[in-house]
Each structure stands twice: as structure tokens, then as C-alpha cells.
C-alpha positions as CSV (number, residue, x, y, z in Angstrom):
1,X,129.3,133.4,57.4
2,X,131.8,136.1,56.9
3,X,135.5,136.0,57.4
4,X,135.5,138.1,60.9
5,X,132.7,135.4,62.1
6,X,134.3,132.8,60.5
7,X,137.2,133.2,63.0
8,X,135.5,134.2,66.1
9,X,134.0,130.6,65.3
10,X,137.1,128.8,65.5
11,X,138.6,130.8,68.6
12,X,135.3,129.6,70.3
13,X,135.8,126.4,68.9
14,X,139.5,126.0,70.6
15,X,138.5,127.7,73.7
16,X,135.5,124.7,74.0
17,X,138.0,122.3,73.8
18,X,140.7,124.3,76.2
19,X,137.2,124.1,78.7
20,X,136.9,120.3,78.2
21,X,140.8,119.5,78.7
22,X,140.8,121.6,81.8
23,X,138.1,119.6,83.5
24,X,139.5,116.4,82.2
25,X,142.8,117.5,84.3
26,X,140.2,119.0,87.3
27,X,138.5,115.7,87.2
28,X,142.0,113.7,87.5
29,X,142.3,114.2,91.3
30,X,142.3,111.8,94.4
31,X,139.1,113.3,95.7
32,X,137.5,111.9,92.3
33,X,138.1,108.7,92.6
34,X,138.5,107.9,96.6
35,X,135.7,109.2,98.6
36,X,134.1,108.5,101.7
37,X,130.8,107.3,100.5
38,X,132.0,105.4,97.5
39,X,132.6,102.2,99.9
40,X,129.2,102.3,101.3
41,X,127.8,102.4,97.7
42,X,130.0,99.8,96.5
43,X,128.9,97.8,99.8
44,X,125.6,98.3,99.5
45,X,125.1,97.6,95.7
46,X,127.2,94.1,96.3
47,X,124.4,93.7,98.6
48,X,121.6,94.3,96.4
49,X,123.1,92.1,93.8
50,X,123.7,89.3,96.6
51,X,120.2,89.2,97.7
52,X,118.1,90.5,94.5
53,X,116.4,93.0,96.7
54,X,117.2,96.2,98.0
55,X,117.6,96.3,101.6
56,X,114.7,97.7,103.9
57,X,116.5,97.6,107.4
58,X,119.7,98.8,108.4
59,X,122.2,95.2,107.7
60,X,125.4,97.3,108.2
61,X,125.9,99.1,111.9
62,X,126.0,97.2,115.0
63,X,123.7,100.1,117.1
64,X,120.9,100.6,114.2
65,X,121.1,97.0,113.0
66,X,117.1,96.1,112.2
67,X,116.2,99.9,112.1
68,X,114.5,101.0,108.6
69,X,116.2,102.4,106.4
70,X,115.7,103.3,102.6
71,X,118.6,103.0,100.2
72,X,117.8,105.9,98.1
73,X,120.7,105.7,95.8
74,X,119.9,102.0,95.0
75,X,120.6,102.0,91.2
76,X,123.8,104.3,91.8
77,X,125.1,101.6,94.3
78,X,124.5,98.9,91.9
79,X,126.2,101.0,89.0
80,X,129.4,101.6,91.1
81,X,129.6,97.8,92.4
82,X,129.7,96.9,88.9
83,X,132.0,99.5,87.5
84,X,134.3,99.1,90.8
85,X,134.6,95.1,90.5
86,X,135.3,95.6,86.8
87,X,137.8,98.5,86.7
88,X,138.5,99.1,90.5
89,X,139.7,102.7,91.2
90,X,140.3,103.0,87.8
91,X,137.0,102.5,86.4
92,X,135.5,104.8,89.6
93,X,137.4,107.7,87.8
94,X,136.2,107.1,84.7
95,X,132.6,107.6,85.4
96,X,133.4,110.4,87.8
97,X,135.5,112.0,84.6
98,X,132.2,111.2,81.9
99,X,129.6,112.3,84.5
100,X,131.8,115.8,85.2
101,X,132.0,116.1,80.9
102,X,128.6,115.3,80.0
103,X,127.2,118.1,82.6
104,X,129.7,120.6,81.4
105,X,129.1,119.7,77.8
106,X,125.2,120.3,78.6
107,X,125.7,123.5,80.3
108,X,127.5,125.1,77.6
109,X,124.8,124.0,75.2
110,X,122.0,125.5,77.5
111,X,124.1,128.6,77.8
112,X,124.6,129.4,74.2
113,X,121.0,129.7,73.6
114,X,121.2,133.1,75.4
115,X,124.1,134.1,75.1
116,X,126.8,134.1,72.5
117,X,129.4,131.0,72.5
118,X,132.4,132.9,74.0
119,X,129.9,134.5,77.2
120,X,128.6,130.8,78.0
121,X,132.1,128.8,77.8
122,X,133.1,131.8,80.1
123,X,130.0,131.2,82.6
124,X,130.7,127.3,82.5
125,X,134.2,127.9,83.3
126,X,133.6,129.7,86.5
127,X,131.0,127.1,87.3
128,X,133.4,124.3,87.3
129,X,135.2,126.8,89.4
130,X,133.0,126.5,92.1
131,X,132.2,122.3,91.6
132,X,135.4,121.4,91.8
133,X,134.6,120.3,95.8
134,X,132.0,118.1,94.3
135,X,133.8,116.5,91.4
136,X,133.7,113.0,93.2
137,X,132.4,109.6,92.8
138,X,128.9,110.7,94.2
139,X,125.2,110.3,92.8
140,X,124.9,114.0,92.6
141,X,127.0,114.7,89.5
142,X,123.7,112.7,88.0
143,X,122.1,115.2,90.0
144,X,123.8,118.0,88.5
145,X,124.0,116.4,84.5
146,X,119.6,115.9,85.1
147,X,119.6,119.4,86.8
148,X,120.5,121.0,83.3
149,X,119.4,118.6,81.0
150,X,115.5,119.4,82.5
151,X,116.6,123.2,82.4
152,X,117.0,122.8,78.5
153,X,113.2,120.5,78.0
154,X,111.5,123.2,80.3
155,X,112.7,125.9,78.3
156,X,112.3,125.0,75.0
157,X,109.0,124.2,75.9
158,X,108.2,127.7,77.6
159,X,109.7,129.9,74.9
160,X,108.6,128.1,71.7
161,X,105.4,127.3,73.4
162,X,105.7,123.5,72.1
163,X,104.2,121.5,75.0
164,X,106.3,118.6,73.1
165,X,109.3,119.2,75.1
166,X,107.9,118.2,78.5
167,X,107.6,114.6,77.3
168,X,111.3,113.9,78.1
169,X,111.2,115.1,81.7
170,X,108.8,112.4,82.8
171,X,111.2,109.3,82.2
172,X,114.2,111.5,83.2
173,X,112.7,113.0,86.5
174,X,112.0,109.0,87.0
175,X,115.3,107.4,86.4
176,X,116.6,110.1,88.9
177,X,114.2,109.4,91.7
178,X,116.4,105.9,91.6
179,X,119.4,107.3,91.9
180,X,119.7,110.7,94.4
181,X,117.2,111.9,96.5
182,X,117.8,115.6,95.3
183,X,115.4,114.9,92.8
184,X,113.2,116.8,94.5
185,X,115.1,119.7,93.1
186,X,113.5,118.3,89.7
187,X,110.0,118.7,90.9
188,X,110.5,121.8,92.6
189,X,111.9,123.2,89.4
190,X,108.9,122.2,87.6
191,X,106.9,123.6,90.3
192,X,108.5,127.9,90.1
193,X,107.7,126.9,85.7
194,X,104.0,126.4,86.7
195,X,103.9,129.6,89.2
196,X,105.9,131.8,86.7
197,X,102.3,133.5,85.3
198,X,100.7,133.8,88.9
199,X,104.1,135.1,89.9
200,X,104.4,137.7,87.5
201,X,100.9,138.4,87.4
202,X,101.8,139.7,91.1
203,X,104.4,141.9,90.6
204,X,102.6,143.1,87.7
205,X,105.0,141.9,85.3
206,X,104.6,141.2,82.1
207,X,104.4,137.4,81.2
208,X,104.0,136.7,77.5
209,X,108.2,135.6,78.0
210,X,106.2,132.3,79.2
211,X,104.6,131.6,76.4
212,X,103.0,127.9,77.7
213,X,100.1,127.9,79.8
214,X,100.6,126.9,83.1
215,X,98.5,124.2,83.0
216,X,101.2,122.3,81.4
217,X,103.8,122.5,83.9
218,X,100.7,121.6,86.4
219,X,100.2,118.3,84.3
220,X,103.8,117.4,84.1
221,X,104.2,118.2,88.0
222,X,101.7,115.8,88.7
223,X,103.2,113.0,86.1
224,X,106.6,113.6,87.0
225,X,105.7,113.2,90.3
226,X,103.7,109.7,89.9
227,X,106.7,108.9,87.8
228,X,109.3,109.3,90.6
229,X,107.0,106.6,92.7
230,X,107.9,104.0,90.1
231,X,111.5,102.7,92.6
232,X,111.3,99.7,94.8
233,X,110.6,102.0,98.3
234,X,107.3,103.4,96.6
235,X,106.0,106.7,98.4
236,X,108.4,105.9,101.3
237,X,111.4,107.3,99.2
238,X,109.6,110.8,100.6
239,X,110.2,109.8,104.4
240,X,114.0,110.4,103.2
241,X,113.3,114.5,102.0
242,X,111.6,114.8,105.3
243,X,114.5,113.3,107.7
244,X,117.2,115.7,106.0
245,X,114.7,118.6,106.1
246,X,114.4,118.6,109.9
247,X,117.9,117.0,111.0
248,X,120.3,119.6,112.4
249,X,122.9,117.2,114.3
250,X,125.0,116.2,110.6
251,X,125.9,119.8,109.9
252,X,128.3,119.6,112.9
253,X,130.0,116.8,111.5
254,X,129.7,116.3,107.9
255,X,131.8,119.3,106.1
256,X,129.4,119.4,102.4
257,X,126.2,120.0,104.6
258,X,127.6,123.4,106.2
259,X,128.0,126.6,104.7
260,X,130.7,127.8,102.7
261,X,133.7,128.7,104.4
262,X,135.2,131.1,101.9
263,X,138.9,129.6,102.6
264,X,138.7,127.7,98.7
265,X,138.8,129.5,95.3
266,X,135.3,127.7,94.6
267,X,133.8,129.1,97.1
268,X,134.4,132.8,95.8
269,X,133.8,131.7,92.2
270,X,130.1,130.9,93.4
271,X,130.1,134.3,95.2
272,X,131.4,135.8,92.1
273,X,128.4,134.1,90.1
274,X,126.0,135.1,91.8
275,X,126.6,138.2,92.0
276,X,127.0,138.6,88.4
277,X,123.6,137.2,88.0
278,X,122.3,139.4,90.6
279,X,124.2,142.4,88.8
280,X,122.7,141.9,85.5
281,X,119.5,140.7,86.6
282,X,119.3,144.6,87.9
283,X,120.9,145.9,84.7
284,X,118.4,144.3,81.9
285,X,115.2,146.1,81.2
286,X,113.9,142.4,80.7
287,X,111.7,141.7,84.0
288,X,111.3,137.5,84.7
289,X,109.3,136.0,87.2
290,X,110.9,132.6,86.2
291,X,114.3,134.2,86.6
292,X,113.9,135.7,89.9
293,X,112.0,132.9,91.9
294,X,114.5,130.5,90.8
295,X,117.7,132.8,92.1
296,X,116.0,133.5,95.1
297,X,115.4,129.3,95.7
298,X,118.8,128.5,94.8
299,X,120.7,131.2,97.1
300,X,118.8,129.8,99.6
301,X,120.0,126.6,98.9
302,X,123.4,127.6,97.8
303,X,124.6,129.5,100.8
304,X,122.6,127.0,103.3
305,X,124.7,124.5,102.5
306,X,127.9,123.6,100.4
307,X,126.9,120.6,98.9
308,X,124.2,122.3,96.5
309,X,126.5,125.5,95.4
310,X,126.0,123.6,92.2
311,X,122.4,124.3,91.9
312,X,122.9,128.2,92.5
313,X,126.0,127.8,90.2
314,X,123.9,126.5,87.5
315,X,121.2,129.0,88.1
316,X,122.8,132.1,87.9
317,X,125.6,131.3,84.7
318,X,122.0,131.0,83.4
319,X,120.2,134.1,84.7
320,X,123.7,136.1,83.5
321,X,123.1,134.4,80.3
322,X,119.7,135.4,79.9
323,X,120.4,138.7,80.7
324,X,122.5,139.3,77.8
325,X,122.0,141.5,75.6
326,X,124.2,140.6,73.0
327,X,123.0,139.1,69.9
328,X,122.7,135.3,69.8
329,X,125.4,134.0,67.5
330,X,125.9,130.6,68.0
331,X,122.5,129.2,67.7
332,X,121.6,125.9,65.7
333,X,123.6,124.2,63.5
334,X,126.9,126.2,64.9
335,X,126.2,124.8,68.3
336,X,125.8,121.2,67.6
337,X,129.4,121.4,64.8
338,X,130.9,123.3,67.9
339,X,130.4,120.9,70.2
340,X,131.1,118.0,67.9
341,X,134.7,119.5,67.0
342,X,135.1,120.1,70.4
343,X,134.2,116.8,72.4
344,X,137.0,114.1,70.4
345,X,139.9,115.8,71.4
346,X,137.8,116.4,74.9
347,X,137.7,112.4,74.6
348,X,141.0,111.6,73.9
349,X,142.5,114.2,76.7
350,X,140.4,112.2,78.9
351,X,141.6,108.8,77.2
352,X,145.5,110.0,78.1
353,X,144.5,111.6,81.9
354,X,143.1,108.3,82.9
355,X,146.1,106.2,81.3
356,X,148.8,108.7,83.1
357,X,151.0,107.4,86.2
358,X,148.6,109.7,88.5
359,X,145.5,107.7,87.1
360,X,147.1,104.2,88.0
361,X,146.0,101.6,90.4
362,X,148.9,101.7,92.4
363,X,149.0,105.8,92.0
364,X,145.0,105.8,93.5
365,X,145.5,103.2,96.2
366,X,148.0,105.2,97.5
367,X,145.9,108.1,97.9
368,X,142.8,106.0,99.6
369,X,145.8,104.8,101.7
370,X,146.6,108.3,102.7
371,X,142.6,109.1,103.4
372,X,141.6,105.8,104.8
373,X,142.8,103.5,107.7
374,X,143.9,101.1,105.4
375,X,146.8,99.6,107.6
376,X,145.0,99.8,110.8
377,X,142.0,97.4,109.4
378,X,144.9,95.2,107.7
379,X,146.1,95.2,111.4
380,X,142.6,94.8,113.2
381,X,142.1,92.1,110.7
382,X,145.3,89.7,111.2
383,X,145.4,90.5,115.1
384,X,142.2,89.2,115.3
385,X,140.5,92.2,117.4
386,X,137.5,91.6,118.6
387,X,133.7,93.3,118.2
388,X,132.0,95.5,119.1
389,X,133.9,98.2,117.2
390,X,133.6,101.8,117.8
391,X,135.1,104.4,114.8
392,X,134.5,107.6,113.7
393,X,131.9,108.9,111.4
394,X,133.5,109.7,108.3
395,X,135.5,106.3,108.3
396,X,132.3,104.2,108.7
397,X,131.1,103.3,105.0
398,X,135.3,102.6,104.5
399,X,135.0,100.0,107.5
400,X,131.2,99.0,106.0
401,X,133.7,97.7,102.8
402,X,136.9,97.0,104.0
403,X,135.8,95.2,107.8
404,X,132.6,92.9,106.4
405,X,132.5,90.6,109.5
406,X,132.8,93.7,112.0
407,X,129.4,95.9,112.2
408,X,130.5,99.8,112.2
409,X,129.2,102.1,115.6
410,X,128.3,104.7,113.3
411,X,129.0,105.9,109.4
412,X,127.8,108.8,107.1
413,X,124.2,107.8,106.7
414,X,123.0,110.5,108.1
415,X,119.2,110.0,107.8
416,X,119.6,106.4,110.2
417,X,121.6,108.0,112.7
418,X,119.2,110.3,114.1
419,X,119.9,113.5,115.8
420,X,120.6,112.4,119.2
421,X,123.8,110.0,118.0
422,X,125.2,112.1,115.7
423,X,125.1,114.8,118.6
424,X,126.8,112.2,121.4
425,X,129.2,110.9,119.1
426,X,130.5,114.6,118.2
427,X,130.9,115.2,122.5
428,X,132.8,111.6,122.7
429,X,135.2,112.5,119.0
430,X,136.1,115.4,120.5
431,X,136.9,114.5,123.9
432,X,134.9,116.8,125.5
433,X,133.2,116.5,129.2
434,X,131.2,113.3,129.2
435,X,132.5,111.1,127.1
436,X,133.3,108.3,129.2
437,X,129.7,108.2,129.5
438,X,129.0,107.0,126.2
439,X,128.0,103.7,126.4
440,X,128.9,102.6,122.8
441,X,132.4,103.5,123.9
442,X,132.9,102.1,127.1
443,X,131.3,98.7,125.5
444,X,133.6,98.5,122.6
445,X,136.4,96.4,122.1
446,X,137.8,97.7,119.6
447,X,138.6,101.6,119.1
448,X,139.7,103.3,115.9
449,X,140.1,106.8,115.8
450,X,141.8,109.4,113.8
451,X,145.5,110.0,115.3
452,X,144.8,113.3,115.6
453,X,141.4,113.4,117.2
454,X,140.7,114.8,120.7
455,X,139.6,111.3,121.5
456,X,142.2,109.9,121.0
457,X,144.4,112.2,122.7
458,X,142.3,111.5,126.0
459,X,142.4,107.9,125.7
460,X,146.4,107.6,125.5
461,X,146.0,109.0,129.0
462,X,143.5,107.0,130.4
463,X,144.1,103.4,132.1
464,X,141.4,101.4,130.6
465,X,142.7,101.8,127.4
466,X,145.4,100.5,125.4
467,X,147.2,101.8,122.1
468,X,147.5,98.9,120.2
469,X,148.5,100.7,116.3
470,X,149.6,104.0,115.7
471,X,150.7,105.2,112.0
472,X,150.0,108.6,112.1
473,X,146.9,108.4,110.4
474,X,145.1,106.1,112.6
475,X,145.2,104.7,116.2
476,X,143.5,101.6,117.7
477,X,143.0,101.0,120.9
478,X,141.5,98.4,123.1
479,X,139.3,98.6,125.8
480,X,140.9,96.9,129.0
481,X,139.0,94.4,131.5
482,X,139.7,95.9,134.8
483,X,138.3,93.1,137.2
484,X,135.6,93.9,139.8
485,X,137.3,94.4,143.6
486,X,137.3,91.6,145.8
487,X,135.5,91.8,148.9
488,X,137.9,91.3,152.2
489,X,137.7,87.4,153.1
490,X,135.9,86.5,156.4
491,X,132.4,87.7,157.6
492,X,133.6,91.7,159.1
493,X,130.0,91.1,160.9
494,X,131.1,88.3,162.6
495,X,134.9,90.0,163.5
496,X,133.2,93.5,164.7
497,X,130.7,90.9,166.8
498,X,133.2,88.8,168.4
499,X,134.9,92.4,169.2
């Protein structure tokens, strides 16, 4: 190594550990800790625990009590109920903070196979960029740490034509079936390795770049597939894919599962990959079939909705990576010392993040206090208010946790709700024509809103309800019993008779 490499070497040494300390500090937010779907998790796996079983009908909501219903993130739930009843908040942001490491840690390594060191620690920086939205305690950061960990298998395979490498993909595609649905992502992956010949056979390309038969990629397709059946719902885990392929209700509601909105720097820093990608994808005089099919899957996916700008993240730091052509310096041994040097003082940043004031257990209450209705439960609680409860949907695994005794109207479970509810509870939230004819409003006893919803503004107004708690956050109401009229006394046959 010569003296000029010799110190590029250490400059991409301390900018690897500049990358790791500014996603410790990224990772060190509210949002990574306090989420709406953490309680349901935590529920849910203190009910798998409880009953040694995972559950196979809805135990949760009052209105789809009995109805089936998969737990797909079972072993996620499980992991989160444990780490929450030994660490609380605490221990939440911890794994949030290791799973958000170990991806970016990955990436980088997958990255500097194609590209020199200081080109794929810029890529990964711009790609946590445009995660930070989904830096939270959620089974997709296993999603996104698998996503790239497969990446690297598949491609060592394919370019050192060592069939080898596919071995690891089976368990791992496995392990991730039990804990995120998007492992379907995994298998469709598998599926653009296996139609990279036929695909470039097509365009006319050349395809010795793929130097594995296809017929290996087939055979691990069809094991990694068998291998996903291997969780407690069996082939019915699939009924999930096909529910949040054909629902369209949830992206009116649920914010991840629209489209970018451009208002956030993530969102441009996606927009910024991919063109980047797109840009040098049109600048090398390297033609892949891989390379194209799987940018043109994961813009789809990417601009459909937000909550998978990680997968067309991923993709195109890598296509911009491959397209390089700079010479491949840190390759081997360098990568492996590079990343060793780096990750202990990445540790020990992380070490001091989560024992600062802002990653305390007062410190994180206080920000699920400001997200959640913690008072108003404290105060539906010790006033004794009575089912059936109606609330809104983003607050509904938070009252799954926090209000055990009273079944939720509705909560974030998107795939048991159905079209149809999610649809009539959006016309009664916001107050719009009809919704005094929602029957699992004018049946409830109990209504908690958000202060500031347009329900809530029409109910203040309207006699058959009652505000019972405001705080600014959240306002409860009670339905009032207005009696039936009385019917005048006397017989007005008889009186109009005896006229």
C-alpha cells in the first residue's frame, strides 16, 4: 500500500465512522422508540406468550372480534414483548438503534464491492437520508437489514458463479417469512436473478455478467419458497400479500401507504437516488438486465407508496454503484479492517446516545405522552367509562395496550378492517355528511377523538353528546340517553269519539 493510499484509507476509515455516529444520533429520535404499531406488537406478543399459540381470530376489536386474522409479524411481536418488559422504552430504542446499524453497516459492505469506499459511504449516506421516516420500532428494518444481506448471497453467487452462496438465502428468506410480510420482496428478488438470461436474451444483451445458470435461482425460488411455509399460519401467511394487494381504503388514512409528498428532505434524497442511478445507468457502456428489471420494480414500488422508498433506496445506491467506473479499491481484507475500525467507536457512540437525558425513560414517556392519549385513558380508566368504545384509527393498537378490558372500534390492522370500514370510518373522522349514521358511533359509549379532528368539532355542537376530557391532544365524549317521547295519557280515540 503506498503512502497516497495509505491515507485515502484512513480518511475513508474516519468518514465510516462519521456515517455510523450520524445514524446513531438519527436513530435517537421519539419516532424511534414510540410508534403507533409498537403497542399492538407488544400486545399481541404478551398474547402469544400467554396462550402458547399465536392467535387465529381477531381477540382485540369489539366490531371484528371472531373474524380471522393472521398475525404475520408473530416472532417480531414476541421479540418486542420481551425486549419492552425488560428495558421498556429504553430497550425499544435499542433494537430500533442495532437494527438501523447493522443494515447500514451491510449496505456499505455491499456497496464497496463496486465501487470504491469513499463512493459507497457517500451512496449509504443519502440512503439513510431518505429512511429516516422509517427509522422506528417496526418489523421492516428486518426487512430492510434481509433486503441487503440477500443482495450480497445473490451476487456473489452470480458473478463468481459459485452456486455455494445461495445456501444462506434459504434459512434467511425463512426466518423472515416469521417476521414481515414483505418477504415477498425476497422471493421476488430471487425471481428478476432467475429471468436475468431470458431478459437479456430479449433485448439482445449480452449476459455472460450472469455467470450462474438460471436454473439455480429457479431451484432456490422454489426452496426459498417451501422454506417461507415453515411459520405457524402455513400457506395462509399468502392470504395476507393478497388482502394488501387489492385494498385501496388504508391509503386514505394511513400516511406510509401513500405516495411521497415531497414536503421532507427524505423524500428528495430518494428522488435524488434515483435519479442518479437512472443517470449513470444511461452513462455506462455496461448493459444489465439484472440492473434494469430491478430499478424498474423498485420505482414502482418506491413512488407507489412511502413505506417501501427503502427498497428503491437500496436499489439504486447499488445500480450507481455498479455503474462505476472507477477502480475497485477497497476490496477484501481492506473492507473487513475498515469496517472493524469503524464499528467500536460506532458502538460506543450508540452506548452514550442511548444513556443521554433524551434517551431516558422519563425523556421517552414524555414523547409517547405527547403522541398518545395517555391522560385521556388514565381518565377513561378511573372514571369508570363504560364500553362500547369508539376511537380513531391511528390510536387503536395504543388503546389495544394501554385499555386491555375495553375492545378498540377500529386500529391499524389494515388487512381485518376491510375496505368498507376503513372507508366509513374516514366519512365519520372527518365529520363529513353522514356520519351520524354510523352505527358504531351512535352505539358507543365512549368517544375518543383527536382534539383537533373534524369529529370532534361536530360533536361539541351536537346535543347527544357530552365533552367529558379535553387536554388539547385528546377529547372524550359520552354518548347521552335521550329518553323515548311519551305518548299523551288517555285514549285520543276515545276523546275524538266522545266529541
Amino acid at each position: 500500500m503506498t503512502l497516497g493510499q495509505r491515507d485515502g484509507w484512513l480518511i475513508d476509515s474516519l468518514l465510516l465512522i462519521c456515517l455510523f455516529a450520524f445514524v446513531c444520533v438519527i436513530a435517537n429520535r421519539p419516532a424511534a422508540s414510540v410508534d403507533e404499531d409498537l403497542w399492538l406488537h407488544v400486545r399481541t406478543g404478551a398474547w402469544i406468550l400467554k396462550h402458547q399459540a399465536v392467535p387465529i381470530h381477531d381477540v382485540f376489536a369489539a366490531y371484528t372480534a371472531g373474524k380471522p386474522w393472521i398475525a404475520y409479524t408473530w416472532l417480531f411481536d414476541v421479540i418486542t414483548f420481551k425486549i419492552y418488559t425488560a428495558g421498556g422504552l429504553h430497550g425499544i430504542l435499542t433494537l430500533t438503534m442495532s437494527l438501523t446499524i447493522g443494515f447500514i453497516a451491510a449496505l456499505v459492505f455491499l456497496l464497496a464491492r463496486y465501487a470504491t469506499m469513499l463512493r459507497a459511504i457517500s451512496l449509504t449516506f443519502i440512503v439513510v437520508l431518505a429512511t429516516i421516516p422509517l427509522i422506528s420500532p417496526r418489523p421492516w428494518l428486518f426487512t430492510c437489514l434481509f433486503f441487503v444481506l440477500e443482495l450480497h448471497f445473490l451476487l456473489q453467487a452470480r458473478d463468481r458463479s459459485e452456486p455455494g452462496w445461495l445456501l444462506p438465502v434459504v434459512p434467511l428468506i425463512a426466518l423472515w417469512a416469521n417476521l414481515h410480510i414483505q418477504f415477498v420482496y425476497g422471493l421476488g428478488v430471487i425471481g428478476l436473478f432467475a429471468l436475468e438470461r431470458p431478459l437479456a436474451a430479449a433485448l439482445k444483451w449480452d449476459p455472460e455478467s450472469a455467470k450462474l445458470r438460471a436454473r439455480w435461482f429457479w431451484v432456490l425460488l422454489t426452496v426459498s419458497t417451501l422454506g417461507t411455509l415453515v411459520n405457524p399460519y402455513g400457506w395462509r401467511l399468502y392470504t395476507v400479500v393478497a388482502e394488501y394487494a387489492t385494498q385501496s381504503a388504508p391509503l386514505q388514512v394511513v400516511q406510509e401507504m401513500q405516495a411521497m409528498q415531497f414536503r421532507e428532505i427524505s423524500d428528495w434524497a430518494v428522488l435524488f437516488l434515483a435519479s442518479a442511478a437512472l443517470f449513470a445507468l444511461g452513462c455506462t457502456r455496461r448493459r444489465s438486465a439484472l440492473t434494469l428489471s430491478l430499478m424498474a420494480v423498485s420505482l414502482w414500488f418506491g413512488f407507489h407508496t412511502a413505506r417501501d422508498v427503502w427498497f428503491l433506496a437500496v436499489v439504486s445506491a447499488l445500480a450507481a454503484a455498479c455503474a462505476s467506473e472507477q477502480p475497485k479499491l477497497a476490496l477484501g481484507k481492506f473492507r473487513f479492517i475498515q469496517l472493524g475500525i469503524a464499528l467500536p467507536p460506532a458502538i460506543a457512540v450508540a452506548i452514550a446516545v442511548l444513556h443521554s437525558s433524551g434517551a431516558s425513560q422519563t425523556a421517552l414517556q414524555e414523547a409517547s405522552a405527547k403522541r398518545f392519549p395517555v391522560k385521556a385513558a388514565e381518565y377513561i380508566e378511573s372514571h369508570g367509562l363504560k364500553a362500547p368504545l369508539y376511537n380513531p384509527y391511528g390510536w387503536g393498537g395504543y388503546l389495544i395496550w394501554r385499555l386491555p378490558g375495553m375492545p378498540v372500534s377500529i386500529d391499524g390492522r389494515a388487512d381485518l378492517q376491510g375496505d368498507a370500514r376503513v372507508a366509513r370510518f374516514v366519512t365519520t373522522w372527518t365529520g363529513r355528511r353522514g356520519w351520524a349514521d354510523d352505527p358504531e358511533l351512535m352505539s358507543a359509549n365512549t368517544i375518543l377523538l383527536e382534539s383537533d379532528c373534524g369529529l370532534a368539532s361536530v360533536l361539541r355542537s351536537d346535543k347527544r353528546f357530552r365533552l367529558l376530557y379535553d387536554d388539547g391532544l385528546a377529547s372524550v365524549f359520552q354518548r347521552m340517553r335521550i329518553p323515548d317521547p311519551q305518548p299523551p295519557s288517555g285514549d285520543s280515540s276515545k276523546e275524538k269519539a266522545a266529541l
